[in-house]
Structure formats: C-alpha cells, structure tokens
PAKE-373978 format. One line per 4 residues: for each residue x, y, z of N, C-alpha, C, O. Coordinates in steps of 0.02 Angstrom, whole numbers, plus 32768, in hexadecimal, padded with zeros to 4 digits. Layout:
BEGIN
X/Y/Z/X/Y/Z/X/Y/Z/X/Y/Z  ...
END
This chain:
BEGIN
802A/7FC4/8000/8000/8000/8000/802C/803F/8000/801E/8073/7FE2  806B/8030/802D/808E/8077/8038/80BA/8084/7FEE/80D3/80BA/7FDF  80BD/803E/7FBC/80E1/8053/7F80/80AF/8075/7F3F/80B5/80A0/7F14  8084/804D/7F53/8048/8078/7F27/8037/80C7/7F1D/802D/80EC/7EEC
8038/80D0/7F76/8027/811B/7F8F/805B/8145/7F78/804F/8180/7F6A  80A4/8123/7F72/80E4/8146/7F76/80EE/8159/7F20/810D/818C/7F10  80CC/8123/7EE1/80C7/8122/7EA5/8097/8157/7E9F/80B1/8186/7E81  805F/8161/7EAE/802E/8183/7E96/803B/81D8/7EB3/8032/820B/7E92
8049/81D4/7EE2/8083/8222/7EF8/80A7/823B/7EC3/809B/826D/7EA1  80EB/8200/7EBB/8118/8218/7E82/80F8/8222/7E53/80E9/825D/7E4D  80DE/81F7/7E1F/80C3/820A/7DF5/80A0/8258/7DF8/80B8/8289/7DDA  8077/8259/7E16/8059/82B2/7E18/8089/82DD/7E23/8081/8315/7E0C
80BC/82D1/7E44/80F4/830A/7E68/812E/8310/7E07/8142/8349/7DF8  813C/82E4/7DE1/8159/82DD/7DAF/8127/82FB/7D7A/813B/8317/7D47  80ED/82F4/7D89/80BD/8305/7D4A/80BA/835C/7D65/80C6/8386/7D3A  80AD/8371/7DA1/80C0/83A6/7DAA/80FE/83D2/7D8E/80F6/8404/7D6C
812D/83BF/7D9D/816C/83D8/7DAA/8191/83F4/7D50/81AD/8423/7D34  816F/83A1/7D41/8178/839F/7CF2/813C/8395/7CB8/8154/8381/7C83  8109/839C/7CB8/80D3/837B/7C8E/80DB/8341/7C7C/80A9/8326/7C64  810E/8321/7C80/8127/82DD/7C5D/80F9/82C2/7C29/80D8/828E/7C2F
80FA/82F0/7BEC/80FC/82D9/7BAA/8116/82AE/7BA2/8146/829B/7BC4  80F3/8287/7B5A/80EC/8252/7B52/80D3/8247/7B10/8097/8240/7B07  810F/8242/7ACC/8109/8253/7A99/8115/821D/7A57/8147/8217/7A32  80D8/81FC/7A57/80EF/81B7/7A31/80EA/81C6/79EA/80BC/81DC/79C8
811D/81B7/79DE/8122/81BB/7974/813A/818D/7961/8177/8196/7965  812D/8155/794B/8140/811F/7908/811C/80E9/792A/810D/80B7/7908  8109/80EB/796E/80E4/80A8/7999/80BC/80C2/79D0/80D8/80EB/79F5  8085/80B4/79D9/806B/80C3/7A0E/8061/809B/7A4B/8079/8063/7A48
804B/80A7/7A75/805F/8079/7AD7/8037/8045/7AD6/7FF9/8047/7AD8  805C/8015/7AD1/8038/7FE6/7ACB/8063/7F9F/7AE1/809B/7F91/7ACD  802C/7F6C/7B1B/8019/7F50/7B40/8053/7F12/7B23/8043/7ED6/7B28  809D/7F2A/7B02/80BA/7EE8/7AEF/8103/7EDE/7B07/811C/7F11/7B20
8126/7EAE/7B06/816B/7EAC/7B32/81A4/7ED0/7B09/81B4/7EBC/7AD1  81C3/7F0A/7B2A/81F0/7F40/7B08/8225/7F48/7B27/822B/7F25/7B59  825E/7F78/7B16/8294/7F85/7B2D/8297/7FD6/7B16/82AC/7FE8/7ADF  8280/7FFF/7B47/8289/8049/7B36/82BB/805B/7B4D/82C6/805A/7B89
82F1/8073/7B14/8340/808B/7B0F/833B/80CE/7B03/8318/80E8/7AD7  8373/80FB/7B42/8356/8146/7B3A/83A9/8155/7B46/83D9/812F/7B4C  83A4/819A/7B46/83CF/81CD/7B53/83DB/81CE/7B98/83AA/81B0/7BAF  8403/81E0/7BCD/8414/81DC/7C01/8447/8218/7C26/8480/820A/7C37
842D/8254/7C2E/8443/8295/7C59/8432/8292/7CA0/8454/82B9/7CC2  840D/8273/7CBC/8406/8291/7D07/83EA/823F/7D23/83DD/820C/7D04  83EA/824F/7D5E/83D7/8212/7D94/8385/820C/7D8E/8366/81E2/7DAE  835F/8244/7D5A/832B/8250/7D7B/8307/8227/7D2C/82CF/8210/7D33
831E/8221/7CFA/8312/81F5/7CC4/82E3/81CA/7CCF/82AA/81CB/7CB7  8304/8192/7D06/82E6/8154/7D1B/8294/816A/7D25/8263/8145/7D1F  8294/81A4/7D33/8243/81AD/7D67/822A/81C6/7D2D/81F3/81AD/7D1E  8246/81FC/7CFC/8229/81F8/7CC8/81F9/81E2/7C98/81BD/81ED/7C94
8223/81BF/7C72/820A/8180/7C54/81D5/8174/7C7B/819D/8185/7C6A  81E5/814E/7CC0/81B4/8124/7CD6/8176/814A/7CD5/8141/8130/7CC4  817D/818B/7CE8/8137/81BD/7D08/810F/81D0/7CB8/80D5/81E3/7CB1  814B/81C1/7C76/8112/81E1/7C36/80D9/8198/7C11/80A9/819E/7BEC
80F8/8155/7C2F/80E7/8118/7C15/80A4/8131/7C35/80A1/8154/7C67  805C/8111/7C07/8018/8113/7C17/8029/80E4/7C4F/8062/80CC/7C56  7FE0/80D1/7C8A/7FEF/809A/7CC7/7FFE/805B/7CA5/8031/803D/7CB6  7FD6/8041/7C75/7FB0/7FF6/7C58/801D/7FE2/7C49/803B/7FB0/7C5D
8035/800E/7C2C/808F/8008/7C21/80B2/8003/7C60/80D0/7FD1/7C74  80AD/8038/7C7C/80DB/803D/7CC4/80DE/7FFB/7CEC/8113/7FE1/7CFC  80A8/7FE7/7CF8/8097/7F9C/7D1F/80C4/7F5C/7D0E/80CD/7F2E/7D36  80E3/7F60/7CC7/80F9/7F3C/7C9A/8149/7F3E/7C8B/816F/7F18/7C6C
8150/7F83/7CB1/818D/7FA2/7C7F/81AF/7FB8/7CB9/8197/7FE1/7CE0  8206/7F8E/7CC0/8230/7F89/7CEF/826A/7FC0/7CE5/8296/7FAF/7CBE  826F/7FF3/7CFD/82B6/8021/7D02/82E6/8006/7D09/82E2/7FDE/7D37  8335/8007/7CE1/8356/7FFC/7D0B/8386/8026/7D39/839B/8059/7D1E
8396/801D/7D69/83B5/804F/7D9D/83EF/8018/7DB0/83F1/7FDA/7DB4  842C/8062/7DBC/846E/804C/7DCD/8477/8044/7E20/846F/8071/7E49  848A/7FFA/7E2E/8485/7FEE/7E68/84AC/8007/7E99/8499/800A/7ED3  84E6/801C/7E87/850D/8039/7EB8/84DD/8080/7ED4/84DB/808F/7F10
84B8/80A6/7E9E/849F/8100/7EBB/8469/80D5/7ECF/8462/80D6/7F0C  8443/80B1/7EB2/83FD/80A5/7EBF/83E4/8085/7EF2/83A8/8086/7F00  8422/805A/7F22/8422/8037/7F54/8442/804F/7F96/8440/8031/7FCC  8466/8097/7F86/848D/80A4/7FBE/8476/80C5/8001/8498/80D7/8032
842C/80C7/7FF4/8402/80D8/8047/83C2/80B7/8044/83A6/80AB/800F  83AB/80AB/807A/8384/807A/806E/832E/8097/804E/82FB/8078/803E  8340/80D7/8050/82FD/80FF/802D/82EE/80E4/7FEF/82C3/80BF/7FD6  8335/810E/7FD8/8337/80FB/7F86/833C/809B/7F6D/8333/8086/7F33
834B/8077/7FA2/8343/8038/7FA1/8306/802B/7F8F/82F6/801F/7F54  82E1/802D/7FBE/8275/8026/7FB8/8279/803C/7F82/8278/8015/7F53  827E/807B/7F77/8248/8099/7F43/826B/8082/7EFE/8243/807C/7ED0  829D/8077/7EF2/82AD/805D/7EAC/8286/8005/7E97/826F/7FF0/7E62
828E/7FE4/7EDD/8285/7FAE/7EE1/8237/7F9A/7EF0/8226/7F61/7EDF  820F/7FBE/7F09/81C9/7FB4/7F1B/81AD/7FF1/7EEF/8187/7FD8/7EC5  81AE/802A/7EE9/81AB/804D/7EBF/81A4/804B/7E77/816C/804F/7E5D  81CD/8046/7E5B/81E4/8046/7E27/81F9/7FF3/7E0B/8214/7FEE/7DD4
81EF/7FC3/7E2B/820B/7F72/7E28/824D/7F90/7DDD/8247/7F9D/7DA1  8288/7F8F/7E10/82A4/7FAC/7DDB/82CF/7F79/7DC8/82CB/7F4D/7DF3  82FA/7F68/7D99/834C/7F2D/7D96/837C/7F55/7DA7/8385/7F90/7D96  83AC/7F24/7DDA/83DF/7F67/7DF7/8423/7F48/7DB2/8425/7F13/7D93
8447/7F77/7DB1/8479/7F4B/7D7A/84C1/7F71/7DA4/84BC/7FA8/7DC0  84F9/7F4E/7DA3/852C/7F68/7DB2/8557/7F91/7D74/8566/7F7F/7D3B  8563/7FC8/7D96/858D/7FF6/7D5B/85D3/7FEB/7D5B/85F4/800C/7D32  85F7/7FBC/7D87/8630/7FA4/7D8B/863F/7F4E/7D90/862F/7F34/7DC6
865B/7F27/7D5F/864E/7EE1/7D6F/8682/7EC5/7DAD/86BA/7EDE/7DA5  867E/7EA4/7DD9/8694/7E9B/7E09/86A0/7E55/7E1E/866C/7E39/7E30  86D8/7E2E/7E22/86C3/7DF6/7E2C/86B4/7DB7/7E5E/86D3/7DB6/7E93  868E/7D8C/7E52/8685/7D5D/7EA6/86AE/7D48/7ECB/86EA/7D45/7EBD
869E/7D3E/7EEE/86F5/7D08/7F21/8705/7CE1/7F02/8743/7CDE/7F00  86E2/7CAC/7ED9/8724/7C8C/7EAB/873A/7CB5/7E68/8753/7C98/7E38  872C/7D10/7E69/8759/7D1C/7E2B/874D/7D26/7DF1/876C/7D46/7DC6  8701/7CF5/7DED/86ED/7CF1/7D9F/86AB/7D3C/7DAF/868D/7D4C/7DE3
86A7/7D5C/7D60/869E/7D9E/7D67/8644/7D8A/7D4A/863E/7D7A/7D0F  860D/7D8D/7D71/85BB/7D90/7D5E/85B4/7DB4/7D21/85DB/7DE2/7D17  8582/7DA3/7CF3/8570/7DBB/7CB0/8548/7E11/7CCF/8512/7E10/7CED  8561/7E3E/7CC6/853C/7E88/7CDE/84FE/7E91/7CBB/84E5/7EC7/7CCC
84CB/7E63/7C7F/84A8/7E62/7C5E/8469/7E2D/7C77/842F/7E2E/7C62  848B/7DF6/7CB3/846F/7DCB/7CCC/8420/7DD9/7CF1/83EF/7DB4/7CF1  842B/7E2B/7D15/83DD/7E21/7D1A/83AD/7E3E/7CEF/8370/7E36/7CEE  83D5/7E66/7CC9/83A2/7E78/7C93/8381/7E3F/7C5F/8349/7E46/7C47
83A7/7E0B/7C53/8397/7DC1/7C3B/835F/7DBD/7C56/8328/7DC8/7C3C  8372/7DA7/7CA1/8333/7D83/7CD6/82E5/7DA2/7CC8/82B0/7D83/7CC4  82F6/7E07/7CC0/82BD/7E14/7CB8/8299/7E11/7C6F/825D/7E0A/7C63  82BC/7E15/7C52/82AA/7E0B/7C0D/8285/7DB7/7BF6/8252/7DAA/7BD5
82AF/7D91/7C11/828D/7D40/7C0E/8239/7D3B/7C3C/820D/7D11/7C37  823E/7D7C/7C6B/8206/7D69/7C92/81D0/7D86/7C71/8196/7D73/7C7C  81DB/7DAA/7C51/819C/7DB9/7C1A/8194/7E0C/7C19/8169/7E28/7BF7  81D0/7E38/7C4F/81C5/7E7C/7C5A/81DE/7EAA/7C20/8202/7E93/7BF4
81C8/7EED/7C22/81F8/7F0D/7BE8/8213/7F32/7C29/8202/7F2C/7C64  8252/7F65/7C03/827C/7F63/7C1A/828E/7FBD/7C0A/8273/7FCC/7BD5  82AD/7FEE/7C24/82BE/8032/7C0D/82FE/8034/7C0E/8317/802A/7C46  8323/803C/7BE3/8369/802B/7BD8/83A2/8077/7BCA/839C/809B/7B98
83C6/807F/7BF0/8400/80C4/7BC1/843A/80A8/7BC6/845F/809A/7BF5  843F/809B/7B6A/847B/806D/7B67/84D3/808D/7B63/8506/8072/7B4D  84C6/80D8/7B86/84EA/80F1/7B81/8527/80D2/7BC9/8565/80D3/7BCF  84F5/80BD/7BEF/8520/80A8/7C25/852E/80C8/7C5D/853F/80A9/7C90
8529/8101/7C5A/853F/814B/7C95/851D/817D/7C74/851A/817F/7C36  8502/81A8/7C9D/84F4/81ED/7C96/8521/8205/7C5C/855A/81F0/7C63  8516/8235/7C18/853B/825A/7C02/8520/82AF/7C05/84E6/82C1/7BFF  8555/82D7/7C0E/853F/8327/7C1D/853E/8353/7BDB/853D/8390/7BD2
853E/831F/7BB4/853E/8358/7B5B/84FB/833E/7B51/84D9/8313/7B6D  84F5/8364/7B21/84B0/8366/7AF0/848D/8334/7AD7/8451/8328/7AE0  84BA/8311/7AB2/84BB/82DE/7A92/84E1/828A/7AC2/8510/8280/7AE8  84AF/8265/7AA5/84C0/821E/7ACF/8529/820A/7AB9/854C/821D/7A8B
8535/81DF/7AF2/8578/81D6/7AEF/856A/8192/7AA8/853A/818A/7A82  85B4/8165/7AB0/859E/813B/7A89/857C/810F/7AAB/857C/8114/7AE9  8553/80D5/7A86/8524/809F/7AB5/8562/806E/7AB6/8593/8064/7A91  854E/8056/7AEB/8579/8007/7AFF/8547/7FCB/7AF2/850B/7FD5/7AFA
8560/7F89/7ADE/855F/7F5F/7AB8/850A/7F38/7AEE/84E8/7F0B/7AD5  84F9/7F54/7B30/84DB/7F2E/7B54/8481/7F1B/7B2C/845F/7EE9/7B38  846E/7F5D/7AF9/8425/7F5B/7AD3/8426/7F37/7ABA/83F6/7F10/7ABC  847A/7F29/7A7D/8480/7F11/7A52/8476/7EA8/7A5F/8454/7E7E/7A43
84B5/7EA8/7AA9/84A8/7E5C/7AC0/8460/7E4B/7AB9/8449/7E1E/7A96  8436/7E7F/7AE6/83DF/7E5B/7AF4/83B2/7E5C/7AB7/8381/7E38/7AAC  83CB/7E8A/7A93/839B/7E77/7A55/8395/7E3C/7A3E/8364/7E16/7A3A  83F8/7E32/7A21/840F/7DE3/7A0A/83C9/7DB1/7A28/8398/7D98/7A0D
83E2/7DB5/7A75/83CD/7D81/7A9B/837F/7D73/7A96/8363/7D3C/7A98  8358/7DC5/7A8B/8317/7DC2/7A9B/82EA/7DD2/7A62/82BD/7DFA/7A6E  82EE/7DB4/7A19/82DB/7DE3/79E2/82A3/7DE9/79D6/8296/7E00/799E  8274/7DDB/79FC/8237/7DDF/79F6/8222/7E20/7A26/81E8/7E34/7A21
8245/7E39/7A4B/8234/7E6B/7A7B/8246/7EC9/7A55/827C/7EDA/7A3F  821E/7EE5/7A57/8218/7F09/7A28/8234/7F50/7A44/821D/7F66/7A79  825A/7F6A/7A28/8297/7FA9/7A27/8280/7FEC/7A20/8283/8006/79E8  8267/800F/7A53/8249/804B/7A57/827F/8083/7A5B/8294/8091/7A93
8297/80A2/7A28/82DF/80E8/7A52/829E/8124/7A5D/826A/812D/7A3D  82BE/8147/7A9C/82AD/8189/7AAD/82D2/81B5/7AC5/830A/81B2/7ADF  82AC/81E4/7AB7/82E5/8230/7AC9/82B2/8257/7B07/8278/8269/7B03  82E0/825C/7B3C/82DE/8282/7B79/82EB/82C8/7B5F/8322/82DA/7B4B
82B0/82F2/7B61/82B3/833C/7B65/82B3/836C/7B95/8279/837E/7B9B  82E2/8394/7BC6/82F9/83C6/7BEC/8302/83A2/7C2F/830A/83C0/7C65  82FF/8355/7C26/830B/8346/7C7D/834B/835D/7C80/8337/8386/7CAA  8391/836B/7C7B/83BC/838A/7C8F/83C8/83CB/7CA4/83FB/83E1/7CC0
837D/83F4/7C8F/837A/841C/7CC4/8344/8432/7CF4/833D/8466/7D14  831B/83F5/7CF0/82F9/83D2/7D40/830F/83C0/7D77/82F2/83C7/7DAC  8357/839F/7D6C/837C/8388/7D9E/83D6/839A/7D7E/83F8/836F/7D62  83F6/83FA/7D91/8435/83DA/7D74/8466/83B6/7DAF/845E/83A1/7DE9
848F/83BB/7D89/84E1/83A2/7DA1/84E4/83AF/7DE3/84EB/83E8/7DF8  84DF/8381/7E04/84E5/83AE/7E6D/84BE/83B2/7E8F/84C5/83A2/7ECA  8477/83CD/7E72/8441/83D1/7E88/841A/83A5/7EAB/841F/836C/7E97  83EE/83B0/7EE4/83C3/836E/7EED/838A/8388/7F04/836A/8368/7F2E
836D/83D3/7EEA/8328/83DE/7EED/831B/8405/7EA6/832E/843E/7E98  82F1/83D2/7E78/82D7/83D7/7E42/82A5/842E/7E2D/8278/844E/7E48  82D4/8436/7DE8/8292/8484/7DD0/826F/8479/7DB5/8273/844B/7D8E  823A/849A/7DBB/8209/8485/7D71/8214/8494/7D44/8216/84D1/7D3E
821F/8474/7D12/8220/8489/7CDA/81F1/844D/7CA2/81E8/8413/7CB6  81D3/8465/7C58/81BC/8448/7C45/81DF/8407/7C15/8202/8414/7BE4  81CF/83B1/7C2F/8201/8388/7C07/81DF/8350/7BF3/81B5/8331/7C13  81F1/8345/7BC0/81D7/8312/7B87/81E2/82C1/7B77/821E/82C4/7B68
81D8/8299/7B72/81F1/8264/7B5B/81CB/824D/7AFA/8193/8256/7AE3  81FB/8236/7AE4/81DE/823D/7A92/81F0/81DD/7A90/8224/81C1/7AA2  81BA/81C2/7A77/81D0/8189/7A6F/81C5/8183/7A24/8194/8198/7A06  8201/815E/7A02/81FB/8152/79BC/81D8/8112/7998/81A4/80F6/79AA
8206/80FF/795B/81F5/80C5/794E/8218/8094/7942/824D/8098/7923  81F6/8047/7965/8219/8008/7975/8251/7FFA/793E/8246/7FFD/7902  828D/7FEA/7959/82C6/7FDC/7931/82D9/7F89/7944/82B0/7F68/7965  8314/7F6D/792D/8328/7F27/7914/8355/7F29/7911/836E/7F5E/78FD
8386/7EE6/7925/83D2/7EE7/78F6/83B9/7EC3/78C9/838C/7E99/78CB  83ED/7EE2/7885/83DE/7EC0/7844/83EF/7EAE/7837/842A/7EBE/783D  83DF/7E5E/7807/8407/7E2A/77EA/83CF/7E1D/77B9/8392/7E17/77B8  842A/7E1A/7775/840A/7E03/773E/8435/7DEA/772A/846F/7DF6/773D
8421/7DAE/76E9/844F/7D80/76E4/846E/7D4E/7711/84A4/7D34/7706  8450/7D46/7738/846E/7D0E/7761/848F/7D44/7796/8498/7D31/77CF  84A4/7D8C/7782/84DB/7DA9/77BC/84A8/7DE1/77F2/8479/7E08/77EE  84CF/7DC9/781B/84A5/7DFE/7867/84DB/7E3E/7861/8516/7E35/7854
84C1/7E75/786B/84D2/7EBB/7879/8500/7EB0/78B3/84F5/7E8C/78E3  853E/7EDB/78A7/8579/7ED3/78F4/8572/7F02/7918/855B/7F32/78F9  857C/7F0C/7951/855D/7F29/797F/8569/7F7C/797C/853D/7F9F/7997  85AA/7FA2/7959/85D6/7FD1/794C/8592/7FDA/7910/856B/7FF8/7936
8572/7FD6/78D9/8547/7FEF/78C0/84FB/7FE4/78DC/84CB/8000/78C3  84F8/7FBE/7907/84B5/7FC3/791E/84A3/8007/7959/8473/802D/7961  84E7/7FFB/7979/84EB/8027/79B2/84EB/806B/7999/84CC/8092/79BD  8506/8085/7962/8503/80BD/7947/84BF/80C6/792D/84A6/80FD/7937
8496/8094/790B/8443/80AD/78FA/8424/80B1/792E/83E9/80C0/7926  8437/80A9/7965/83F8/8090/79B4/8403/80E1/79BB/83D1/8104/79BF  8441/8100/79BC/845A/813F/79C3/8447/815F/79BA/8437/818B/79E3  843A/815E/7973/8428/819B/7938/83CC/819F/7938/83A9/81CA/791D
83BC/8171/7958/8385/815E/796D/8350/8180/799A/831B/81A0/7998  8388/8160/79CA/8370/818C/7A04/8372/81F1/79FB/8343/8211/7A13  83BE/821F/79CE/83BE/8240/79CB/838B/8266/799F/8374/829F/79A8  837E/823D/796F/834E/8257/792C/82FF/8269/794C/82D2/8283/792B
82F9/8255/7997/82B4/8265/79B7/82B3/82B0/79CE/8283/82D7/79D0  82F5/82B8/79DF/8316/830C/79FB/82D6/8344/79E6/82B1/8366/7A0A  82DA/833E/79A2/82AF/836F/7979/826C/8375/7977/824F/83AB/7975  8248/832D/7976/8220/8318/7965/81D8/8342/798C/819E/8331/797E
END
C-alpha cells in the first residue's frame, strides 16, 4: 500500500514539476514486450520515462537503475525496488571469491526471459553534452538474444535542466519524452549486422527524435 501511495505521489509531483510529455511517432503504447533505449543526462531520466509511459505500460515496464547510486541508502533502496520494481545492474564488473567475473547483462536476461520490458540507456553513465555518448555493445547483446522483443529509441527533452549537475532539488521546467520507431539488427544474406554499425543506428536514432 505504502508503494502504491509513494507511486501515485511521484507520479503527480513529476507530472507537476515537468508535464511529462509523452510523444509517440512511428509506434504507439502498446501492451507488448519492449526495450525502450534513451539518452541519459541526469539521475532523474529513470523517473522520467517511467512517469510519461500510459499506467496499462508502466506496470509492465522495468527501469534499469545503477546499483551502486540506487542502493546506497536504504530510501532510495525501497523506492527503486518496490517503487519502481527496478533491475539493479552493476556499472563496474567485479569479481566472486573464486575470481570468475558475473555476466553484467545477467539480470537484464532474467528480466527479459520473464516476460518484462525493460528502459534501457545504452550509453552506460550519465553524459553532460547534448548529444548521446557512444552506445556500448549491452542493446546490441539483448536484441541478438531477444529478437522478438521490440526496440523503442527515445529522446529525453530538458531533464538536464530539471535536475543539473550537483543539484538535488529539482526546477520546473517543461520536459518531454519522444518515443520513435521500432528498430532491429539487420541481417541479410545469411549476415547479422556487427554491433559498431548497429550501435551507431540505435544512436542516430535515438538523436533523430531531438527535433521531432
């Protein structure tokens, strides 16, 4: 009850703060298993996304959050985790007592096999320019793995200056999310797309919403 109460707060306090637009062009929201790959400036992204998805999506659709920030008090513990049922992923691979180093993609698998979609910034870290850094190879692995799960890019509009650099009480300002249309790695001829040109269309992808 207290995560419900604590969801339906945020939500209004984000729809406040930001209108959290919600701007679908090439696909519309709909009730099927996805991987929404975005741009990534601020900590406040994650809530984003989540706060512009209609409810019938949100219910469905797993953030992922970096476990080291997202776990380091036990506030932000709950609410990512009961809140938000988020996947924690490590931003540094680290390895077990015997040495051998865990797949950093392993729970995003788990959630993906369980039937969830998933909000993805395959940038890896926060970047402070304009434009997305390069993507790392992690969209590219789950697609391989999951090709039936369908590839949403979006572009985050002015959350970087909702929440900047330092800050930890949010301005209002007005911010957007633009979702495009479903992409694929491509193979023809027998050959699959390598990850160095896929990763650059997921890119150009996600940036080509900027305008839109």
């Amino acid at each position: 009850m207290l995560a419900k109460l604590m969801s339906l707060f945020l939500l209004g306090l984000v729809r406040l703060l930001t209108g959290a637009q919600a701007r679908w062009h090439g696909c519309p929201p709909k009730a099927e298993q996805r991987i929404y790959f975005a741009n990534h400036q601020s900590h406040a992204d994650l809530v984003m996304i989540w706060a512009a998805l209609p409810s019938e999506l949100r219910g469905i659709t797993r953030p992922i959050a970096a476990k080291d920030y997202w776990t380091k008090t036990p506030f932000k513990h709950w609410l990512t985790s009961r809140v938000f049922n988020a996947v924690y992923v490590e931003r540094e691979r680290k390895p077990d007592e015997s040495g051998v180093f865990s797949d950093p993609l392993a729970p995003l698998i788990e959630a993906l096999a369980n039937g969830d979609s998933i909000i993805l910034f395959p940038e890896g870290t926060r970047g402070y320019e304009e434009l997305p850094q390069r993507f790392k190879s992690g969209l590219y692995n789950l697609a391989l793995k999951f090709p039936n799960v369908v590839l949403v890019p979006a572009w985050i509009n002015n959350i970087q200056r909702l929440l900047p650099k330092g800050e930890v009480v949010p301005v209002p300002v007005l911010c957007s999310v633009t979702f495009g249309a479903p992409m694929q790695v491509m193979q023809a001829s027998g050959q699959v797309e390598d990850h160095a040109a896929f990763a650059e269309r997921a890119r150009d992808a996600v940036i080509a919403l900027r305008d839109v």
